[in-house]
N, C-alpha and C positions, 0 to 999 in steps of 0.2 A: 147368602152363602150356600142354604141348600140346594138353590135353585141351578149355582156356579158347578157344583158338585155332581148334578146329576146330567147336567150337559155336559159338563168333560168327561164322566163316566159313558154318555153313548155316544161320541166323538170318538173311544179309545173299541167302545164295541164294532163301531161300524170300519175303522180302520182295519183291527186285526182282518176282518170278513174279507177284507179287500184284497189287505197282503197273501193272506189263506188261497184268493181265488186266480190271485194273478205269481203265485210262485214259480222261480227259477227262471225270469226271464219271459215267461210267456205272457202272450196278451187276452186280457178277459173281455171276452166279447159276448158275454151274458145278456146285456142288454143297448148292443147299438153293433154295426154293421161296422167291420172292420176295412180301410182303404187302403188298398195295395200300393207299393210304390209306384211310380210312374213308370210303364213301359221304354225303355231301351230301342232306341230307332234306328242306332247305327253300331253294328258291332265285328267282331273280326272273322268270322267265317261268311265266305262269300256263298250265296246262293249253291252255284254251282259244286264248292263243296261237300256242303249238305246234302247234295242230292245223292252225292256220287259214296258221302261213305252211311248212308240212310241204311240202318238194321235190324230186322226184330232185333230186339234183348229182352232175355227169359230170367238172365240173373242179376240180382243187383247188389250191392255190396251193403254195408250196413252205417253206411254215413247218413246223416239226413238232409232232406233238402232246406234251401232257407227262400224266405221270406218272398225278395225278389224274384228267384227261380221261379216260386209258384205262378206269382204274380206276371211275370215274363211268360209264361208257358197259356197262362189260361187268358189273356191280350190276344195270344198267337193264335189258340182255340175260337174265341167269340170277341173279342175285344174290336173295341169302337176305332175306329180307324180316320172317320170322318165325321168329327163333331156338328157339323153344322147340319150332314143330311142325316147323322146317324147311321152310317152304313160302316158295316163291321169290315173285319181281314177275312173272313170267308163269304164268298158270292152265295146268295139265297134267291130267288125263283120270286121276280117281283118283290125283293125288299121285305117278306113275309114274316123271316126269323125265325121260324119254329124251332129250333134248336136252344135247347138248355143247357148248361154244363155246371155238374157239383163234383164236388172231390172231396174222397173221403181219404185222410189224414192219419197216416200212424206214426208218423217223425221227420217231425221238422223244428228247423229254429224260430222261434219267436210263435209259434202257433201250435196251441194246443193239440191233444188227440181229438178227430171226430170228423163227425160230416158236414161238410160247407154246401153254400148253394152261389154261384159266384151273380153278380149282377153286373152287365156291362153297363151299364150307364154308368154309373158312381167307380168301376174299376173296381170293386169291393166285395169283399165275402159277409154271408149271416149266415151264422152259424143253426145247424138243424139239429145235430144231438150230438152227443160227448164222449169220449172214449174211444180206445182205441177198437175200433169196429172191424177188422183185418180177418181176423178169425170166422168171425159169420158169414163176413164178404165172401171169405173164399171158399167157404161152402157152399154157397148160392153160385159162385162161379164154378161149379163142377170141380172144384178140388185143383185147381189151376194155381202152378206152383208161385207165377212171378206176383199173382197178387198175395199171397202170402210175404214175399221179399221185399216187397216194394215200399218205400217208404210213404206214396201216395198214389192214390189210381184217380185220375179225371175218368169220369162217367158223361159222356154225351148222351142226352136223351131227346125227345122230338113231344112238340104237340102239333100231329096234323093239320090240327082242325084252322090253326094261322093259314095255311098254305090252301087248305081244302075250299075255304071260302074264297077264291079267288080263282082256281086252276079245277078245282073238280077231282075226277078221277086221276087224274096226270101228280096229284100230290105227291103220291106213294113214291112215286122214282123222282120228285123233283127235292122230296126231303131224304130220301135215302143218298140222293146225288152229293145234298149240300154237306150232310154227316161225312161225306168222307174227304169232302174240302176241309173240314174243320179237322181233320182227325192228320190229315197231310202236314197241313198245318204247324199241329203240334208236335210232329215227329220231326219235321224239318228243323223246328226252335230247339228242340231239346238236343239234337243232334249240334247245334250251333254252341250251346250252355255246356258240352260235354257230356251230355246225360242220355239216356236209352227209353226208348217205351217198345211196346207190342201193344197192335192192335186186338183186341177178343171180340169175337161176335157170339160166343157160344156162350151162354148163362140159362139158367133159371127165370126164367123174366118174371114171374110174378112175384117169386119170394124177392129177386133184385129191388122190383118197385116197392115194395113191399119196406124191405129193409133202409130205402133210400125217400122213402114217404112221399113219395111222387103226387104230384096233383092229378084231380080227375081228368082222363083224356090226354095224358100224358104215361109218355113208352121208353124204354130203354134200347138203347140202339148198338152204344159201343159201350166196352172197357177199356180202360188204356192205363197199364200201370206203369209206373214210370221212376227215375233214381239214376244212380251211378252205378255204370256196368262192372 
């Protein structure tokens, strides 16, 4: 009986911890890599559209995005496009990759506050640190109003050194090239979803890496905050 009693007593510990972690709908991704839903391959704004009402947007309203959106948006950024060879929706310079894409998170449905790291193989986020991080961000972004507004900003960054061992000094312009395929990209999609981004090049780059815990030999390249205009 004793024995009944103190295993149903940490069965009721370890539940509350769980309810506590995963409140209000959101998903606890403490300890496993969360997978996005499946990319959308056919949808109703034609290319051509997109192109033609493509905008910066500086303000955004205060809805949040959800689940799929993000998932839809960060496929269009780095997302694998051809499973068998592995080749993503943005062209890269010899198949090299250098580009990474995280997004840091201040409201959205089903996903926490915080900073993601997204993985294209798996379509899926692991999460880096918690909370709503917007505040700091937009410090380090030189006080730059729409990442304040925004309910999430994709961050493109670069690790050279993929691209460097292959092409040499020619890197430089062939990963700065592929950044702005990826960054196209995602304005195009977002544009499709109804939603707005602006490109930023101007930050703080060391406190950015900094505050985004970047890997050794790995840069910060773009901000792109994003939401409904």
């Amino acid at each position: 009986m004793r024995r009944l009693l103190i295993t149903l007593l940490f069965s009721f510990v370890v539940l509350t911890i769980s309810c506590d972690a995963a409140h209000d709908g959101e998903i606890d991704m403490s300890n496993s890599n969360l997978a996005l839903p499946p990319p959308i391959l056919s949808g109703e704004t034609a290319l051509e559209q997109a192109l033609n009402k493509r905008r910066s947007v500086r303000q955004f309203s205060n809805q949040p995005l959800n689940l799929q959106e993000i998932g839809q948006l960060l496929w269009a950024t780095q997302g694998i496009s051809d499973h068998d060879r592995g080749f993503r929706t943005a062209p890269s310079a010899g198949a090299t990759y250098p580009l990474e894409v995280l997004i840091v998170v201040a409201d959205a449905k089903e996903l926490a506050p915080g900073l993601y790291r997204y993985h294209p193989q798996g379509h899926e986020l692991r999460i880096m640190k918690k909370g709503d991080l917007r505040s700091t961000f937009f410090r380090a972004a030189l006080n730059q109003s729409p990442i304040e507004s925004a309910p999430a900003t994709i961050v493109i960054t670069a690790v050279h050194e993929r691209t460097e061992t292959r092409y040499g000094g020619r890197a430089e312009r062939y990963v700065a090239m592929e950044a702005g395929h990826a960054a196209q990209n995602l304005s195009l999609q977002a544009v499709a979803l109804g939603l707005g981004t602006v490109v930023i090049g101007a930050f703080d780059d060391a406190r950015i890496a900094e505050l985004l815990a970047l890997h050794s030999g790995e840069s910060p390249l773009y901000l792109i905050p994003m939401g409904r205009p």
